[in-house]
Backbone as JSON Lines, residues from 0, in Angstrom:
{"i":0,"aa":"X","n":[0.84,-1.16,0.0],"ca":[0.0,0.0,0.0],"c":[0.89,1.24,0.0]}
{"i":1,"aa":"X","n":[0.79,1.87,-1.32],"ca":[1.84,3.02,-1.26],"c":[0.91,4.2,-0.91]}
{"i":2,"aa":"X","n":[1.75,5.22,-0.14],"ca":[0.88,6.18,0.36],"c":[1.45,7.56,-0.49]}
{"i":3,"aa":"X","n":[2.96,7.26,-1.2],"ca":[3.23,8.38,-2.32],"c":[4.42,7.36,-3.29]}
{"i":4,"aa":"X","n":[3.57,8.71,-4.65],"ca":[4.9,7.55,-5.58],"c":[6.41,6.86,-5.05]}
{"i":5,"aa":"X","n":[6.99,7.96,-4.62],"ca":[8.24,7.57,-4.0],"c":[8.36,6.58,-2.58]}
{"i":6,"aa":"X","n":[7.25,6.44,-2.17],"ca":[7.33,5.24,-0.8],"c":[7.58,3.92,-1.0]}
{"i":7,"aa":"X","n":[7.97,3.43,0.03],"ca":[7.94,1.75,-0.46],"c":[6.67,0.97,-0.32]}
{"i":8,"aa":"X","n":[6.21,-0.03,-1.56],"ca":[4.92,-0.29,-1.54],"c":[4.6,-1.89,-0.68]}
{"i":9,"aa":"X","n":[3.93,-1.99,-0.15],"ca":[3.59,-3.26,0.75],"c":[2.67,-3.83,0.43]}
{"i":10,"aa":"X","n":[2.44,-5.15,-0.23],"ca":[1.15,-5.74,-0.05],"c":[0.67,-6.03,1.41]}
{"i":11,"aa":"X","n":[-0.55,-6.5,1.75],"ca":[-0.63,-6.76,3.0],"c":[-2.28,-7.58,2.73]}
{"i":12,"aa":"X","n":[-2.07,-8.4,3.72],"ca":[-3.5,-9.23,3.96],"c":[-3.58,-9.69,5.4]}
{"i":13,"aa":"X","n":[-4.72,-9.81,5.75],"ca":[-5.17,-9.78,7.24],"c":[-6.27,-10.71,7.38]}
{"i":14,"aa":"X","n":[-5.82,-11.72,8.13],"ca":[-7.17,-13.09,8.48],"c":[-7.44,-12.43,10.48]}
{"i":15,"aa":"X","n":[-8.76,-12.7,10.28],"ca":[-9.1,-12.53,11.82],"c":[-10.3,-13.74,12.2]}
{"i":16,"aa":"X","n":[-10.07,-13.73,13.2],"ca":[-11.12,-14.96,13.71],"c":[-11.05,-14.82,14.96]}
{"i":17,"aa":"X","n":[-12.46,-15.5,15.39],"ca":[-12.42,-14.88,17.26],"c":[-11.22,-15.41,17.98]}
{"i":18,"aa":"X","n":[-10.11,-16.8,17.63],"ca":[-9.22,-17.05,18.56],"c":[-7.8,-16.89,17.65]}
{"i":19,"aa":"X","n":[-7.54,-16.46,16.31],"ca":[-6.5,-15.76,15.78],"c":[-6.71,-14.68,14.9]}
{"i":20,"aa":"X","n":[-5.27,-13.98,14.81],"ca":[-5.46,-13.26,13.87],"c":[-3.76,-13.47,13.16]}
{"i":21,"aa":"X","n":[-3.84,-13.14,12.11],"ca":[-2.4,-12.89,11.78],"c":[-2.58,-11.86,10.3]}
{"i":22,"aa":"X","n":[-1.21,-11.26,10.32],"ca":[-1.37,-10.35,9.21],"c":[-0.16,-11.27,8.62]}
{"i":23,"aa":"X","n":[-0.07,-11.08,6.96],"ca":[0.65,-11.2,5.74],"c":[1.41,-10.11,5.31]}
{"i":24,"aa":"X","n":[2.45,-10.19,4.87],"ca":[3.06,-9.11,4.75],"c":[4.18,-9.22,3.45]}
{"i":25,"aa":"X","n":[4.21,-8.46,2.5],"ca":[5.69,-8.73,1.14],"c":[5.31,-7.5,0.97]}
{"i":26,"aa":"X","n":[6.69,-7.1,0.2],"ca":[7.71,-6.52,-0.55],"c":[7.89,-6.67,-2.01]}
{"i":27,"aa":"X","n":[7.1,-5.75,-3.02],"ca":[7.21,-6.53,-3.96],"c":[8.58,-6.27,-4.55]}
{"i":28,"aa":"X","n":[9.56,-6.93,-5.39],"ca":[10.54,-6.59,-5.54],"c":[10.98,-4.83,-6.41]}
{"i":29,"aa":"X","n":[11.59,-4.17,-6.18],"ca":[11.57,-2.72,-7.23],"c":[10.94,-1.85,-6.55]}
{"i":30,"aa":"X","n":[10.31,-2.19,-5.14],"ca":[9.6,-1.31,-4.7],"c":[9.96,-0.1,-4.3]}
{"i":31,"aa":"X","n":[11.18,0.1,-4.13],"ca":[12.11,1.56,-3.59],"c":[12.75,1.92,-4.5]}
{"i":32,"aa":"X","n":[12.47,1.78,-5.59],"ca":[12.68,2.2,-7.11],"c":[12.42,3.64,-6.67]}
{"i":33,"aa":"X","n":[12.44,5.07,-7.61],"ca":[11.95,6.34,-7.87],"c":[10.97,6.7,-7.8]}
{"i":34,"aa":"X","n":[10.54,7.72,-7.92],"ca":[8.95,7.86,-8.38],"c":[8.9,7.58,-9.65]}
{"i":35,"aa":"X","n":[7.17,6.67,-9.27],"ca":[6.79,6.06,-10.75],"c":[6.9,7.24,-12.2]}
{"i":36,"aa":"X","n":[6.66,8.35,-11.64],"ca":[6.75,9.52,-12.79],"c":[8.02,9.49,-13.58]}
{"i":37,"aa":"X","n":[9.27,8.86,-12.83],"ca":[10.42,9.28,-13.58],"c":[10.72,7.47,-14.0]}
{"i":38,"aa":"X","n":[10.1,6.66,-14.03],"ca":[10.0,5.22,-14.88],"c":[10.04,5.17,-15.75]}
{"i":39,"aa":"X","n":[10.71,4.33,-16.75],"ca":[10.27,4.08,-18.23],"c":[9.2,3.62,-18.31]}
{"i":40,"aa":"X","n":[8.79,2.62,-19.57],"ca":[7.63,1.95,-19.98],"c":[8.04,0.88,-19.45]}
{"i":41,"aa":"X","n":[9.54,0.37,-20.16],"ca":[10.19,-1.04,-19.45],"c":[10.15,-1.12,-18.16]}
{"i":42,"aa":"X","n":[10.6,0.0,-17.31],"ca":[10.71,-0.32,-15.77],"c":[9.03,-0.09,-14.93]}
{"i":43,"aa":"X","n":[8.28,0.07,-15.81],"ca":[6.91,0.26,-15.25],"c":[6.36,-1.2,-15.41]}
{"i":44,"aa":"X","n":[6.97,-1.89,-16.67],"ca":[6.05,-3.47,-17.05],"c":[6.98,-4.12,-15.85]}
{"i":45,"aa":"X","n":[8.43,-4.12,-15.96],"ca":[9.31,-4.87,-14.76],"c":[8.46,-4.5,-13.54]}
{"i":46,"aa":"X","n":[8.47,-3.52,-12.92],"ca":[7.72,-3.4,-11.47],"c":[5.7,-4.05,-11.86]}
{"i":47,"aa":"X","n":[5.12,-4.11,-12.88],"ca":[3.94,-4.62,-12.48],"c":[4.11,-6.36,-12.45]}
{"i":48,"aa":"X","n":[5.56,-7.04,-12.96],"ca":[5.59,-8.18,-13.31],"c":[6.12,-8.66,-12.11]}
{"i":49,"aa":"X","n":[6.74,-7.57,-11.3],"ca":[7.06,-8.02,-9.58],"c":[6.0,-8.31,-8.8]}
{"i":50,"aa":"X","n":[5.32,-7.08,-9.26],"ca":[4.09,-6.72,-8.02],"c":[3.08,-8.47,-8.56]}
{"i":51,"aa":"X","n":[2.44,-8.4,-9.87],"ca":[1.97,-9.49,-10.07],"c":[2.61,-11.12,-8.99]}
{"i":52,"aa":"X","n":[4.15,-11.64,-9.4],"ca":[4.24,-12.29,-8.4],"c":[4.37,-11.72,-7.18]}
{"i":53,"aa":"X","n":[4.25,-11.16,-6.74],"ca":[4.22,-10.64,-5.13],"c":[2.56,-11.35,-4.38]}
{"i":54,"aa":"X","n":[1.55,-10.35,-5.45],"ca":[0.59,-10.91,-5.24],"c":[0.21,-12.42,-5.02]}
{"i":55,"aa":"X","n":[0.68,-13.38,-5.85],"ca":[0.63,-14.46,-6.43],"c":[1.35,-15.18,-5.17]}
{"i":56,"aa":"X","n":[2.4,-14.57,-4.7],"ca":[3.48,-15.42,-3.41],"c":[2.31,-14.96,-2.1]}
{"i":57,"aa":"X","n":[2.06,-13.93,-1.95],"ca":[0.92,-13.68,-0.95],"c":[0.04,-14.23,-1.08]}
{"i":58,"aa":"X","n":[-0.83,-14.3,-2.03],"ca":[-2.16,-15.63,-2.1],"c":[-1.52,-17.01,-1.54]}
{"i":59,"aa":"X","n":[-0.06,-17.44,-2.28],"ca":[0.33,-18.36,-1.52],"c":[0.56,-19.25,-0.35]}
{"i":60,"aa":"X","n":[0.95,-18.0,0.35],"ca":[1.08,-17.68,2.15],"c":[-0.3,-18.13,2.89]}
{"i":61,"aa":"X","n":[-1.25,-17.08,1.95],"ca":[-3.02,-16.92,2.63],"c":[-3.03,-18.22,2.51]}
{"i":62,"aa":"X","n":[-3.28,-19.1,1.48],"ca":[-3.92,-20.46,1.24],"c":[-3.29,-21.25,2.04]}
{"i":63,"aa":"X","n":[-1.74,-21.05,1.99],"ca":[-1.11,-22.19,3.24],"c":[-2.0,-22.18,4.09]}
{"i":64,"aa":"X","n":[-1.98,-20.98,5.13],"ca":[-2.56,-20.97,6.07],"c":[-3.68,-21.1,6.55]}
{"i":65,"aa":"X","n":[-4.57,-20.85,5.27],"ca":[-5.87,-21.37,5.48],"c":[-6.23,-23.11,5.47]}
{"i":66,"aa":"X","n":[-5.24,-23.75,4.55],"ca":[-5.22,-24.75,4.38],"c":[-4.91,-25.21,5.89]}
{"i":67,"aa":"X","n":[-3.6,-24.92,6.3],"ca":[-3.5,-25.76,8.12],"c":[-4.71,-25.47,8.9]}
{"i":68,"aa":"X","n":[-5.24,-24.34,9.02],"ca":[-6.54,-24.06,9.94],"c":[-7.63,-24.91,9.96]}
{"i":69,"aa":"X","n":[-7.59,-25.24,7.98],"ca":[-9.03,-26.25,8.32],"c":[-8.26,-27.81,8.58]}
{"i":70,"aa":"X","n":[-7.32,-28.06,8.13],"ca":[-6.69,-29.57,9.06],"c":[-6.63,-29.14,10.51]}
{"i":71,"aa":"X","n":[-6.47,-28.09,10.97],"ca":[-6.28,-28.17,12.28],"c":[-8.04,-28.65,12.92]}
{"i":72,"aa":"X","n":[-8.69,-27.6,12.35],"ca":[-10.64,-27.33,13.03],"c":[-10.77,-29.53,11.93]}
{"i":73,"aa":"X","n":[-10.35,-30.35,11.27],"ca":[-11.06,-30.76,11.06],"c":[-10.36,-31.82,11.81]}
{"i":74,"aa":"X","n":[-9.12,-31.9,12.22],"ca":[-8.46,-32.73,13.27],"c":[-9.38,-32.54,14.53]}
{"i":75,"aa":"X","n":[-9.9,-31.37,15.19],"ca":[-10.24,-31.27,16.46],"c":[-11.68,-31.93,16.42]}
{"i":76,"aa":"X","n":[-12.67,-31.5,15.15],"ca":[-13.73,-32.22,14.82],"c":[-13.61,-33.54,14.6]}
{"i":77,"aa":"X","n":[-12.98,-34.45,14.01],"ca":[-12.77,-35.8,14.53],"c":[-12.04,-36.39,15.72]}
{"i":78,"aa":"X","n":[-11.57,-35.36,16.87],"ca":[-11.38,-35.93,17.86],"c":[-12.61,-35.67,18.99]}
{"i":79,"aa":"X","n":[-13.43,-34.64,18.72],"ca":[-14.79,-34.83,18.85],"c":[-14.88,-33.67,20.22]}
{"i":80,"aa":"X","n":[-13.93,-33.06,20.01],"ca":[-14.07,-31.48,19.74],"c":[-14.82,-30.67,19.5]}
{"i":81,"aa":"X","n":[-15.44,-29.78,20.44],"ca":[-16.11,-28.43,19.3],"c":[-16.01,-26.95,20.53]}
{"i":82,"aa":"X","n":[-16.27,-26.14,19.52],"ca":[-15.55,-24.51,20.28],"c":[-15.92,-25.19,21.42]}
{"i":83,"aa":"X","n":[-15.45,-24.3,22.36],"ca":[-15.27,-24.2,23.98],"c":[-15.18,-25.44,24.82]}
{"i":84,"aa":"X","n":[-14.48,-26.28,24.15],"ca":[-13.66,-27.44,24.72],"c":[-14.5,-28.68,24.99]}
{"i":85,"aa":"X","n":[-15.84,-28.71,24.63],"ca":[-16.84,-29.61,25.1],"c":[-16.85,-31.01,23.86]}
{"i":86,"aa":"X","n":[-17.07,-32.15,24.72],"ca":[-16.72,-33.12,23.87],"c":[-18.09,-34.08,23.04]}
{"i":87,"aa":"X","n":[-17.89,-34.57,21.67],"ca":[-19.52,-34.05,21.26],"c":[-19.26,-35.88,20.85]}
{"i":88,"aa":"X","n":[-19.51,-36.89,21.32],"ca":[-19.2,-37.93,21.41],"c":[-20.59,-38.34,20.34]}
{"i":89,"aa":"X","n":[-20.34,-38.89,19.03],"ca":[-21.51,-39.71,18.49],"c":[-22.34,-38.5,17.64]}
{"i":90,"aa":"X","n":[-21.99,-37.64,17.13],"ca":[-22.49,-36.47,16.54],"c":[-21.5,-36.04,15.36]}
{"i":91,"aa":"X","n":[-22.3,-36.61,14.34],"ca":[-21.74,-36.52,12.66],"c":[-22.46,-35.77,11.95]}
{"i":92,"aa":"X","n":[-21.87,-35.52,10.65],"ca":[-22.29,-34.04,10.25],"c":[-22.05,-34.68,8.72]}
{"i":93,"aa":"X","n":[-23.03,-34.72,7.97],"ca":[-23.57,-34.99,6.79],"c":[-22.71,-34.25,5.69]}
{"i":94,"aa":"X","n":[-21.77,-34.26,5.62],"ca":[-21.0,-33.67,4.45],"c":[-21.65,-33.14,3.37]}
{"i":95,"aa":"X","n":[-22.21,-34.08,2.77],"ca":[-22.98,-33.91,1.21],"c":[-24.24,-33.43,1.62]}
{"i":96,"aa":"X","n":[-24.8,-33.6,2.79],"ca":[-26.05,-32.62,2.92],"c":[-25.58,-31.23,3.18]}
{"i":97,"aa":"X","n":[-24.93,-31.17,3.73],"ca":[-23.94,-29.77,4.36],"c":[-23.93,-28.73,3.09]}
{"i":98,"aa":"X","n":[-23.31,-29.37,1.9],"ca":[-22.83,-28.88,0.61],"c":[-24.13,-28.26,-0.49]}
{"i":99,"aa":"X","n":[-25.06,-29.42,0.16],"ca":[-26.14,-29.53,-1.07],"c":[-26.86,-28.1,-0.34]}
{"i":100,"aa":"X","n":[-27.28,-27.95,1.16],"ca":[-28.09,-27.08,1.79],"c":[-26.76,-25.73,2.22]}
{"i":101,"aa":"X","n":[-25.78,-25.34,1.42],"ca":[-25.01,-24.3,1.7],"c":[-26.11,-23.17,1.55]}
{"i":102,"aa":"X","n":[-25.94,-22.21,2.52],"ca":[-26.75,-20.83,2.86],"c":[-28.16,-20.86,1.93]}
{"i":103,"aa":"X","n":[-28.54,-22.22,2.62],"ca":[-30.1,-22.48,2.15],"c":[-30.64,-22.29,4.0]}
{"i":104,"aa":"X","n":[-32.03,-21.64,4.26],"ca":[-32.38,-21.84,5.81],"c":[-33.24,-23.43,5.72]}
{"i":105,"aa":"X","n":[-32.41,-24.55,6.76],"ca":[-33.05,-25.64,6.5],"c":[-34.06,-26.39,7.77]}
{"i":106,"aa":"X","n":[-35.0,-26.17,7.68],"ca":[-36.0,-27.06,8.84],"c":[-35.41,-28.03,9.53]}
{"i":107,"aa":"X","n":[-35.1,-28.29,10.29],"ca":[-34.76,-29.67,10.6],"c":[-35.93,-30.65,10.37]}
{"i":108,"aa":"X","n":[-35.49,-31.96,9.8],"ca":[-36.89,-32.71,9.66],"c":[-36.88,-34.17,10.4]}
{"i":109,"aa":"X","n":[-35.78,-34.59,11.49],"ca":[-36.11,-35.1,12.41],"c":[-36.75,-34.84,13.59]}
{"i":110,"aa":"X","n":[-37.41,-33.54,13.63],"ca":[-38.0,-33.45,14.91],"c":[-39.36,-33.84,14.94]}
């Protein structure tokens, strides 16, 4: 996030959740280059071909991490686990109904 041509520019991304948070953080390469005003054409495509992988290494990072979170929440859910430490012994959760009824409001129809 550059705040003037001449600053150094930061990508940045930010996950929050009620028990973490963490911020992301790169550098895209060229970033303390000049002001963009005094760039060529060449050194303007070189700095968007940084910034592009920059982006691309940051999505990277995000997905890692999103990726361990849900092995972590789906490790704790098969040890039978759920928020606030309580243990949910014999209580399974329909995958493919889960998927089929995504942000549908669903009746319950065993009651």
């Amino acid at each position: 996030m550059a705040s003037s041509p001449s600053s150094t520019a930061s990508l940045q991304a930010r996950y929050r959740s009620p028990n973490v948070e963490k911020l992301f953080d790169t550098e895209p390469e060229g970033s303390k280059d000049k002001s963009r005003e005094l760039l060529s054409t060449a050194d303007k495509v070189a700095y968007l071909a940084a910034l592009r992988s920059s982006v691309a290494k940051l999505q990277g990072e995000v997905n890692a991490f999103l990726t361990r979170r849900m092995d972590e929440g789906k490790a704790a859910a098969a040890a039978g686990v759920a928020g606030g430490g309580k243990r949910t012994v014999g209580v399974g959760v329909d995958d493919e109904r889960e998927e089929e009824n995504y942000g549908e409001e669903v009746v319950d129809e065993e009651a």
